[in-house]
C-alpha positions as CSV (number, residue, x, y, z in Angstrom):
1,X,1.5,238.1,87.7
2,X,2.8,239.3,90.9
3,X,1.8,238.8,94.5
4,X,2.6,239.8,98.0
5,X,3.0,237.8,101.5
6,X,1.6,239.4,104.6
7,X,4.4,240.0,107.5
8,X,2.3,238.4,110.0
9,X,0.5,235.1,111.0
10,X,-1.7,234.1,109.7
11,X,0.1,234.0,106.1
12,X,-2.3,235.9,103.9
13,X,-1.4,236.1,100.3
14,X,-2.8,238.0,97.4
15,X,-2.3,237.3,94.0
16,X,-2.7,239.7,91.3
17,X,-3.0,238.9,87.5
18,X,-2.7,240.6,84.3
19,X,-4.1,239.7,81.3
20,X,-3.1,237.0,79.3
21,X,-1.8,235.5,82.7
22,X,-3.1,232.0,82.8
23,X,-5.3,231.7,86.4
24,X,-5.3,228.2,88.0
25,X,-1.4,228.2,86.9
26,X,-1.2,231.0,88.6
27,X,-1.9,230.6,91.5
28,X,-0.4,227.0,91.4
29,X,2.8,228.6,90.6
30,X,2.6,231.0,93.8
31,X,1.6,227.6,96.1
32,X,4.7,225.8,94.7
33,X,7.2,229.1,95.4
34,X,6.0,230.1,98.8
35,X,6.4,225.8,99.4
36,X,2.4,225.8,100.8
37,X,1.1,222.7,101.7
38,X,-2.5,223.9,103.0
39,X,-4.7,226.7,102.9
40,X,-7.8,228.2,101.5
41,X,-8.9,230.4,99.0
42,X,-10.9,233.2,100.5
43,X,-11.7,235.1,97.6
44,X,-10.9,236.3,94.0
45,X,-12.1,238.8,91.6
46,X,-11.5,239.3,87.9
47,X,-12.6,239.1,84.1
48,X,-11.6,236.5,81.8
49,X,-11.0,236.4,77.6
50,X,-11.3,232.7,77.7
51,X,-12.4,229.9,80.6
52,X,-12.4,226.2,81.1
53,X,-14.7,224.8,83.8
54,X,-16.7,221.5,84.9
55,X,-19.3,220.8,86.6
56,X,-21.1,217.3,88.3
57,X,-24.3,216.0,86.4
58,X,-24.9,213.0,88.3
59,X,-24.8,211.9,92.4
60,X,-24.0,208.6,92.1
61,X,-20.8,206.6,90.7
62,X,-18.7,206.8,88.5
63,X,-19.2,210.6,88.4
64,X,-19.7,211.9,84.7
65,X,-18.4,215.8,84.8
66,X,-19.8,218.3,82.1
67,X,-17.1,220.5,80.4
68,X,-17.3,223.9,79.4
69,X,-14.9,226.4,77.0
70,X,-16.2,229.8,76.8
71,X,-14.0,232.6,75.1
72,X,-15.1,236.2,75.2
73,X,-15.7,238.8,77.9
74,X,-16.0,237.3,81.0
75,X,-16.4,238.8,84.3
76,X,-15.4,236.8,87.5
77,X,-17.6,237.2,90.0
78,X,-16.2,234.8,92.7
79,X,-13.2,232.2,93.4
80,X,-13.0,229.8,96.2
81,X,-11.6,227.1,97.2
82,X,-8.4,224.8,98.8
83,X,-5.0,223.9,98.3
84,X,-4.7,220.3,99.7
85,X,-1.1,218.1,99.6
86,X,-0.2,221.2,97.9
87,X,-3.0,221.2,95.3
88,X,-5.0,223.7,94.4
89,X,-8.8,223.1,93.9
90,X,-11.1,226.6,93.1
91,X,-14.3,226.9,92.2
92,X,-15.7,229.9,90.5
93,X,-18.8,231.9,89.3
94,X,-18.6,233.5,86.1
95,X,-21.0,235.8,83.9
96,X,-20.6,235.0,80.2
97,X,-21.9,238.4,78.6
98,X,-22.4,236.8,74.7
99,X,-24.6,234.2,76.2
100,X,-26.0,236.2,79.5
101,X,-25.6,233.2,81.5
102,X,-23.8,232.7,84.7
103,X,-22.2,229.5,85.4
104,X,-20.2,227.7,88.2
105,X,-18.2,225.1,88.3
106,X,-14.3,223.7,89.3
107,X,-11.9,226.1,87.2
108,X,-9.4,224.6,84.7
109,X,-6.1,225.3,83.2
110,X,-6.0,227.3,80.0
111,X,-8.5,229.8,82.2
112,X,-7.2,233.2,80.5
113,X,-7.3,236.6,82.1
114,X,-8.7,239.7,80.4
115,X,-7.8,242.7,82.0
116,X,-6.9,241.6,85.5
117,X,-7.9,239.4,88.7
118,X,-7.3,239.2,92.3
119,X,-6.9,235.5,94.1
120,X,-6.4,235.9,98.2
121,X,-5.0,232.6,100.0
122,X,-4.8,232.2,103.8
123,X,-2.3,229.7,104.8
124,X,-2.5,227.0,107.6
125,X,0.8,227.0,108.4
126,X,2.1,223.8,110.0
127,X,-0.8,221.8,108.5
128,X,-0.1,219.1,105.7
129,X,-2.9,217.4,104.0
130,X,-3.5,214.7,101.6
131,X,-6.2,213.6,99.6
132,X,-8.2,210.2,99.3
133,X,-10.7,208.1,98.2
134,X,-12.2,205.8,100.9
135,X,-13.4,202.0,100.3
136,X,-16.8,203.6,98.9
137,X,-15.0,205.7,96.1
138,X,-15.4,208.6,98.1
139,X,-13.1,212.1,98.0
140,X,-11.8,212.4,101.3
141,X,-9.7,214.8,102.9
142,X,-7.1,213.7,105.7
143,X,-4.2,215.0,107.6
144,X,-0.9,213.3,106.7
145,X,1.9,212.6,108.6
């Protein structure tokens, strides 16, 4: 893995993986070296020999969450998402070619690359965020102090 800082502000990032590189770790790794409190994920690109993902089943509480393993070739058609209190939270879409299904859901660790993948972060620098669940047992996102 290797990535590279843009010169100017905003603070754009873009992280590039090899395979057998690990994703979500990734890029968790990159948040905790360049010290990023907040940003978002713009975009990412990429295959994948093996993913972990979840996904909601129900709308009301407690929320049950469906997890998936797939191993195999996997092409990454999308990653988005946040990095929050200096967390990172991505979604992505993948196309599982064994199966010929595409699924989406909140990437995992253990999500391994195949050949390569691309992850861009923009940075909101000066901006530190936490997050929270209200009196209702809702997620909530706030700014901290």
């Amino acid at each position: 893995m290797q990535y590279f800082v843009s010169k100017t502000s905003p603070r754009a990032i873009l992280v590039l993986f090899d395979r057998g590189d690990t994703l979500l770790e990734g890029v968790q790794e990159v948040v905790k070296k360049e010290k990023i409190d907040t940003a978002a994920i713009t975009g990412g690109i990429g295959s994948f020999q093996r993913v972990h993902l979840h996904t909601i089943t129900t709308t009301g509480f407690p929320t049950a969450d469906k997890y998936w393993n797939f191993t195999g070739p996997i092409e990454l058609a999308s990653v988005q998402g946040s990095v929050i209190g200096g967390d990172v939270h991505a979604h992505i879409t993948v196309f599982d070619w064994d199966s010929k299904q595409t699924y989406i859901g909140h990437l995992e660790p253990g999500s391994v690359v195949a050949y390569r993948a691309e992850v861009s972060l923009v940075v909101l620098e000066g901006v530190k965020t936490e997050r929270y669940n209200d009196a209702d047992g809702n997620f909530r996102i706030r700014q901290a102090n």
